[in-house]
N, C-alpha and C positions, 0 to 999 in steps of 0.2 A: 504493500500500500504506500510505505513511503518511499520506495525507491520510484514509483509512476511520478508521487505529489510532486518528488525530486526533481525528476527529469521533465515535469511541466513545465514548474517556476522555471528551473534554467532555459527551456526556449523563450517565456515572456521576457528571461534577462540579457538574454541573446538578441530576442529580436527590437525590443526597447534599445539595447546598450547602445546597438550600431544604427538605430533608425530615431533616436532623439536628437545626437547629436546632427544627424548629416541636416534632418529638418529644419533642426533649429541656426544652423548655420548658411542654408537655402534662407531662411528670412533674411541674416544679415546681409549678404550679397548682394540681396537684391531693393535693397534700401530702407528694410528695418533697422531701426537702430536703440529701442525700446527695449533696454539692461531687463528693467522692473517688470513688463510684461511678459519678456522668454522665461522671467523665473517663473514668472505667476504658471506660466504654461507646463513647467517642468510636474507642478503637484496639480493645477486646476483639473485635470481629468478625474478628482480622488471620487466623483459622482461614482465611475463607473465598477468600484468594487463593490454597490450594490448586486451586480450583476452576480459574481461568486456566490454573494452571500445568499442569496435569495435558491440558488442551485445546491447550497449544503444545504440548505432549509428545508428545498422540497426532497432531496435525499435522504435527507432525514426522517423527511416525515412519511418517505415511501419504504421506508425501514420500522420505524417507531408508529406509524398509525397516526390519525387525530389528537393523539396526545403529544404529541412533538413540540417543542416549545425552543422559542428564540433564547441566542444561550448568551449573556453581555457580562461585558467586565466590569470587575467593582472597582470601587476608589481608587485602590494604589497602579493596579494596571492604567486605569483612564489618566490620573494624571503623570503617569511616567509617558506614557503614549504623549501628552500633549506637551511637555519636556524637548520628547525628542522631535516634536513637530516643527519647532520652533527652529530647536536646531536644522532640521530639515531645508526649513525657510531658507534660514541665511544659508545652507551651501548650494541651495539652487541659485539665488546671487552671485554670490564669487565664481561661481562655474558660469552659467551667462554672462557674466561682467569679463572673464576669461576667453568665452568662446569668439565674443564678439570682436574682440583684438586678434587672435590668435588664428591662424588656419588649423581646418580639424585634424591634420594629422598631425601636427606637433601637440596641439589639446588633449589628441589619444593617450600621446605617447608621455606626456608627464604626468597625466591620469595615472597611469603604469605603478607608479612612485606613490600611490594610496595603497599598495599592498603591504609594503613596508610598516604604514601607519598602522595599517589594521592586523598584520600579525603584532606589533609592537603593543596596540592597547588589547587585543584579545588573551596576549597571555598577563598584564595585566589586572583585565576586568572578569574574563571567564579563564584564568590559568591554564590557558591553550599550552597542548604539550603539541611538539617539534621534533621532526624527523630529520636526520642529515640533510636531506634530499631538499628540504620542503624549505630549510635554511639554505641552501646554494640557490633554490628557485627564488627566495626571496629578495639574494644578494645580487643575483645577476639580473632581475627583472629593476631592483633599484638603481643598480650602474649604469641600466639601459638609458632610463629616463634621466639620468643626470649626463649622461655624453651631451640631451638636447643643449645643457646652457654653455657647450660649445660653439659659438658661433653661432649662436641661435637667431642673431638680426638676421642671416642670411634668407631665410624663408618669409621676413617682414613683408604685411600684403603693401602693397603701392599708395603711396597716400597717408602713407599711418607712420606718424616721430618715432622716435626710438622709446622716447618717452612711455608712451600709448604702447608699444609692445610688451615691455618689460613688466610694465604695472598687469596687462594682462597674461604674465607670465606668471607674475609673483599671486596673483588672486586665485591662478587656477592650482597651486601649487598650495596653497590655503584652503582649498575646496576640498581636495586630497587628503589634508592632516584631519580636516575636521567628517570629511565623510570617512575616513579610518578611524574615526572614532564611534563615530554612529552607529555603525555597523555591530561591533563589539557590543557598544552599551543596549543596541535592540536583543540581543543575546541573553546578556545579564538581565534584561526584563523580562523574558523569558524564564527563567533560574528563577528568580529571586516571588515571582507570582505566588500571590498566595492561594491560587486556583489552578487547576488543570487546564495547560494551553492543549485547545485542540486547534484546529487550522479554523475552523469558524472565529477566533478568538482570536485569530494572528491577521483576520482581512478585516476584525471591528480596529484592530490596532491600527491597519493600515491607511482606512477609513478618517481616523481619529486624525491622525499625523498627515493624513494629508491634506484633510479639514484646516489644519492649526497653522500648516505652511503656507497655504494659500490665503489664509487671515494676512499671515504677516507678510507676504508678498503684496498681497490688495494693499494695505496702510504705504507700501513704497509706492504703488501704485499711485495712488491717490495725493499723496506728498508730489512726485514729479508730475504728477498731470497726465500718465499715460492715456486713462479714458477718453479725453480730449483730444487726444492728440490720433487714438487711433482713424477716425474715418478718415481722415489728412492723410495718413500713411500710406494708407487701402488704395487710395483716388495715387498716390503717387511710387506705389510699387512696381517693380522691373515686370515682374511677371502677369499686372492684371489685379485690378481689384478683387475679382472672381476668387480665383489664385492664391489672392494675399487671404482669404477668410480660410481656405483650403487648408493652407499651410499650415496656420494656426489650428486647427481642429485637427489636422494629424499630429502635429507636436504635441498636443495634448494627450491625443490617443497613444502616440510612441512611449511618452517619460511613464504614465500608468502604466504600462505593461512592463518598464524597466521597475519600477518601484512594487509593484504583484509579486515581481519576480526574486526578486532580490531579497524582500520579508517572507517571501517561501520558503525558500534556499536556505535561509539561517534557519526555519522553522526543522524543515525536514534535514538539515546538513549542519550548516556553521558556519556564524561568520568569514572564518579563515577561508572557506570554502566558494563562500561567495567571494570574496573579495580575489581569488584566483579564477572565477570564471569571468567576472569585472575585466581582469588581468587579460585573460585570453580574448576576449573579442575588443580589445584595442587594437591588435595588429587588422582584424579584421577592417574596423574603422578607418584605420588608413588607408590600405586597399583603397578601398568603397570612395574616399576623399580625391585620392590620385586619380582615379579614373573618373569620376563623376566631373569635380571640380579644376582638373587638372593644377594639382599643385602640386609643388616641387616636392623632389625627392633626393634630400639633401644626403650626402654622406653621414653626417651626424644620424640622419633616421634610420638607416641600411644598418650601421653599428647597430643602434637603440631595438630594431627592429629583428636581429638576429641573436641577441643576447635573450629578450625577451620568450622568442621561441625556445631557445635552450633554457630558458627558467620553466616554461612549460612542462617541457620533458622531462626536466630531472625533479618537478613535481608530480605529475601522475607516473613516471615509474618509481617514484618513491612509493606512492601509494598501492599500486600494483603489487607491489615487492612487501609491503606491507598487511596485504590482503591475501597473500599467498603464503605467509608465514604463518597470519589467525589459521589459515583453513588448515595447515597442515600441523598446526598445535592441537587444533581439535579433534581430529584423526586419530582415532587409537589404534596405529598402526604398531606403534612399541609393545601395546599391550598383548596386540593376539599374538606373537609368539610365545609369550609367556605362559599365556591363556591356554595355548596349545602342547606344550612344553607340562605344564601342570596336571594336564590333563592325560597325558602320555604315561607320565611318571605313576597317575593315579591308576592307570590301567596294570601298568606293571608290577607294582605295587599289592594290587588285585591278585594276579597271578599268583603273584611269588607266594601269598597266603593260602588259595587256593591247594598246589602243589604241597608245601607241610605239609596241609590237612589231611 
């Protein structure tokens, strides 16, 4: 059962991770320039974890009968949820405030560099234990993302200071430390519950937290004037007024299905676990970036990008190598000779009294 919930959440974090960013960077291109709004977009989809919830409901209740009942969290889960919502808020900021400067493949690739953070507060906050493997995956995935601040102006888009790069270099890099933190601490809120988390209980969380971050994205909103300012935007978008509402309603729908997925993932898996599949579909992003947007593909990412891959590897065959050891600890391969050997002796043993007699 949880190896399916598993392998669910990880396609919505698969296909959110690499279809937020590319969406949300299709606005800026094309003459979006609204920080406070791409955040608002990142959590404003949180409507649609009704849709989950209302599917464990009737599952439940095509299990349990008319007696099935809506199952909600009490006090301390609700306001740890709205804690982290908050949090939530501000790193969808610094990641917009990031993407907006930065083109998306270098945005992927110092993403890369929140693994770092989040096995660092996971052992921490949930005493994450560590495999050789899992430590080389995390050393080589963070040297990847730090070759980018060689020479990093060299991918700078056309039009944009040095100024302006760097700052959204430094924000998305903030985005990073503080969603390696998030990540962990949705964990320990998990732990620390004074109820039994089922997955109905991990989409009211996500519900919550997405509720709380788009509160506090709207008050940025509303502070720079975006509401105002959108129909202006729409009438003066590259691709079409049509287009420009388009965009916005699939970024919405994209960052929900990154965010579904990623409070699964810890749910059925573990933060450390997410935050390596986060890891892996950044190269993908790239990809998806160079060919879509044609942008450069600087030496500095070729390194980043192939260090990466090798943190990959020598994380799931750590884990492999790890899974192969449970099963064959569990094996009572040692014991049937013995078993058999015991049983030999007990025949012979038979015998030999037999024969006296």
């Amino acid at each position: 059962m949880k190896r399916g919930l598993l392998l669910l959440n990880a396609i919505f974090l698969t296909v959110g991770g690499c279809g937020g960013p590319m969406v949300m960077r299709l606005y800026f291109l094309h003459g979006g320039n609204r920080v406070w709004l791409s955040s608002w977009l990142e959590t404003g989809g949180w409507p649609i974890s009704f849709i989950p919830l209302l599917v464990t409901y009737l599952n439940r209740r095509h299990k349990e009968g008319p007696a099935a009942k809506f199952i909600f969290m009490r006090g301390r889960l609700f306001f740890a949820s709205i804690l982290i919502g908050v949090l939530t808020g501000l790193d969808d900021y610094l990641y917009a405030y990031g993407l907006d400067r930065l083109p998306v493949s270098t945005s992927a690739l110092v993403i890369a560099s929140q693994l770092a953070f989040t096995a660092l507060f996971a052992f921490i906050l949930v005493k994450q234990k560590f495999t050789p493997y899992s430590i080389i995956a995390i050393v080589l995935l963070t040297v990847g993302a730090g070759t980018l601040a060689i020479h990093t102006s060299s991918d700078r888009p056309e039009g944009e200071s040095s100024k302006e790069y760097y700052m959204g270099f430094i924000m998305t890099v903030a985005a990073s430390v503080l969603y390696g933190f998030v990540l962990p601490l949705i964990e320990l809120t998990y732990k620390k519950a004074r109820q039994a988390i089922t997955y109905t209980l991990v989409l009211e969380i996500q519900l919550v937290m997405g509720f709380v971050a788009t509160v506090f994205c709207t008050v940025g909103m509303v502070i720079n004037k975006d509401f105002k300012a959108i129909p202006r935007e729409a009438r003066d978008f590259g691709l079409g007024e049509t287009k420009y509402y388009v965009v916005l309603v699939c970024s919405g729908i994209a960052w929900q299905g990154f965010f579904l997925g990623a409070i699964g993932v810890i749910f059925a898996g573990s933060s450390l676990l997410c935050g390596i599949i986060i890891a892996v579909i950044l190269p993908m992003t790239e990809i998806l970036a160079v060919i879509f947007y044609k942008e450069k593909f600087t030496p500095e990412k070729e390194v980043c990008l192939v260090l990466s891959l090798l943190g990959f590897i020598s994380y799931f065959y750590g884990e492999l190598k790890d899974d192969k050891a449970k099963s064959e600890a569990q094996t009572p391969e040692a014991e049937t000779p013995r078993a058999s050997s015991d049983i030999i002796t007990g025949m012979i043993a038979d015998a030999s009294t037999e024969c006296c007699a």
